[in-house]
Each structure stands twice: as structure tokens, then as C-alpha cells.
C-alpha positions as CSV (number, residue, x, y, z in Angstrom):
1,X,-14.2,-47.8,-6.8
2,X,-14.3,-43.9,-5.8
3,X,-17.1,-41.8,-5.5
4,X,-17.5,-38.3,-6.4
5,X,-20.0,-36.1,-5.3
6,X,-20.8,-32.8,-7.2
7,X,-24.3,-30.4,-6.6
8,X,-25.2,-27.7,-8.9
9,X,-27.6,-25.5,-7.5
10,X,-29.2,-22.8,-9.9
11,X,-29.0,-19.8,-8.5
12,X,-30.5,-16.8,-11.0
13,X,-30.6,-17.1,-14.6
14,X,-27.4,-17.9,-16.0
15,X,-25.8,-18.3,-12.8
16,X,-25.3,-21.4,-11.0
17,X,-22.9,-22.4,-7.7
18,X,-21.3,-26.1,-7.8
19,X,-20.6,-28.1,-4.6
20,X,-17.8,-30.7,-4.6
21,X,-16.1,-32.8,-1.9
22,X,-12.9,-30.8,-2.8
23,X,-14.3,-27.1,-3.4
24,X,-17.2,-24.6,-4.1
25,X,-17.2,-22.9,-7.5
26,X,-19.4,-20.2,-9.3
27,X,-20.3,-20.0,-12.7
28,X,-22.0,-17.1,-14.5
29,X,-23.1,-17.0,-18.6
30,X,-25.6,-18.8,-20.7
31,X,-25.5,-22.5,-21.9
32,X,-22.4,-22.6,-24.5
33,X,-20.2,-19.7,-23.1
34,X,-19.5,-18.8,-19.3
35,X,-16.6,-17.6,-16.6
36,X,-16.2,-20.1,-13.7
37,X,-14.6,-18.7,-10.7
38,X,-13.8,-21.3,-8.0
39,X,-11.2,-22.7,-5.3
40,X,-8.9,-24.0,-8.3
41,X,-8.8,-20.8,-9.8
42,X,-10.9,-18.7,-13.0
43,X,-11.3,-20.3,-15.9
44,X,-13.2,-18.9,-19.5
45,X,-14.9,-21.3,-21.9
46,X,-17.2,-20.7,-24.8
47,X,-19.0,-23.4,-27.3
48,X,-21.9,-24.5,-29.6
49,X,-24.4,-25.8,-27.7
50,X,-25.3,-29.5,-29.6
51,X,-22.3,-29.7,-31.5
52,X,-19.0,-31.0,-29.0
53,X,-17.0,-27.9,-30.0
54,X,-15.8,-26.5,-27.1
55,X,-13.1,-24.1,-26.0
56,X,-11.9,-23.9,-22.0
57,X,-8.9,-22.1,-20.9
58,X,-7.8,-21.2,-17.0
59,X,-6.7,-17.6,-16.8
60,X,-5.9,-17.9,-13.2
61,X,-4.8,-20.4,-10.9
62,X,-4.9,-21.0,-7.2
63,X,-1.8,-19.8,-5.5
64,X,0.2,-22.0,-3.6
65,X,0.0,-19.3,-0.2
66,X,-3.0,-17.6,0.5
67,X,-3.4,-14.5,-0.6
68,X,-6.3,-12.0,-0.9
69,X,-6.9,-10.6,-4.6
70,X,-9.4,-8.1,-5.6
71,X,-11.6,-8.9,-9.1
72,X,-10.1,-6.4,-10.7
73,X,-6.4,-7.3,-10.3
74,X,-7.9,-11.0,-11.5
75,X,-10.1,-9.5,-14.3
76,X,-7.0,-7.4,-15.6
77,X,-4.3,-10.5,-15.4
78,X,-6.6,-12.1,-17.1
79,X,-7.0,-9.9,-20.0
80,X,-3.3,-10.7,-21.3
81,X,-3.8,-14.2,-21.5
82,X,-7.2,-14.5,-23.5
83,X,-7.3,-15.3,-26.9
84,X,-9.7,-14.9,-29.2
85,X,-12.3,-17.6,-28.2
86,X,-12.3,-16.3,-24.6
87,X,-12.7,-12.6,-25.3
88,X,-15.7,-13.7,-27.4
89,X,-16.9,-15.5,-24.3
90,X,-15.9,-12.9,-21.9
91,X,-18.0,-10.1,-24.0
92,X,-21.1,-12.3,-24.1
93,X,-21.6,-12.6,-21.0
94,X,-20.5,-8.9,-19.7
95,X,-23.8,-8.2,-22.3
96,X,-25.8,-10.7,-20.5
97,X,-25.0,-9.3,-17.4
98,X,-25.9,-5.9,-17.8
99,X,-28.8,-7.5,-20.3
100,X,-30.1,-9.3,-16.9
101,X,-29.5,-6.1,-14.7
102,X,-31.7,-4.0,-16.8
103,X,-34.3,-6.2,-17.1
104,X,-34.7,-6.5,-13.3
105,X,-34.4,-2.5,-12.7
106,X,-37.4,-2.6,-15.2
């Protein structure tokens, strides 16, 4: 029998950090739609909440040597490979970010 062990810890609204035995991962959007960045790489996914449809797609992956990338290089590869489901992901929660911002600048 094998045991997993996973932790999410809510960190602000619509963002949340996951602990694993293999890895620490970040994920920011609301329920149905988000951007997860962790040690296996970035990945986009967007859904109905309730219903089982659900879209996922990695946009990066983790390379095999270490090397030190900036978000911007990441966010930029990973505009070529988004389709439509992801962009519509990606663009709700860019608004829910700068939604959030605002609200806590006043």
C-alpha cells in the first residue's frame, strides 16, 4: 500500500500553496479556472465548477538541468502554446488579480 501526503494551505483569496512529499507548488485563480506553478513545471486549467468539464494543459515543464528562468521568459513561452480554453483561463485570472489588488489599495 503507498501513502501520499499532500497539504494545501490557503494563503489569500484565490491563492493557495500545496505541499507534497515530492514538491511545493503554488496555485493562483478562483474555483474553476487557475495557473499552478510548481517543481514539475506551469500548468493552465479552466472548468465549470459542479459539472466535471475540465480543461488542464502544462505550458512548461521542468528542465532536465537546472536552470534559472525569469516569469516573463515563462509567461511569453507560454503564450504560443495556449489554446483557447487556457487564454480564457489566463485572462480571468490576470482580472482577478488586479480585481484583488485594487480592492486592497482601497
Amino acid at each position: 500500500m503507498a501513502f501520499r501526503f499532500r497539504r494545501t494551505m490557503k494563503i489569500a483569496p484565490g491563492v493557495r500553496l500545496n505541499l507534497t512529499k515530492t514538491g511545493v507548488s503554488a496555485r493562483v485563480g478562483p474555483r474553476g479556472a487557475g495557473v499552478t506553478v510548481g517543481t514539475s513545471g506551469t500548468t493552465v486549467s479552466a472548468g465549470i465548477p459542479g459539472s466535471g468539464l475540465h480543461v488542464s494543459e502544462k505550458i512548461t515543464r521542468r528542465a532536465k538541468q537546472t536552470k534559472v528562468q525569469t516569469a516573463a521568459y515563462e509567461l511569453h513561452d507560454a503564450g504560443t502554446k495556449l489554446g483557447f480554453f487556457g487564454w480564457v483561463g489566463v485572462a480571468t485570472v490576470t482580472s482577478l488579480i488586479v480585481w484583488g489588488v485594487l480592492a486592497l489599495l482601497g
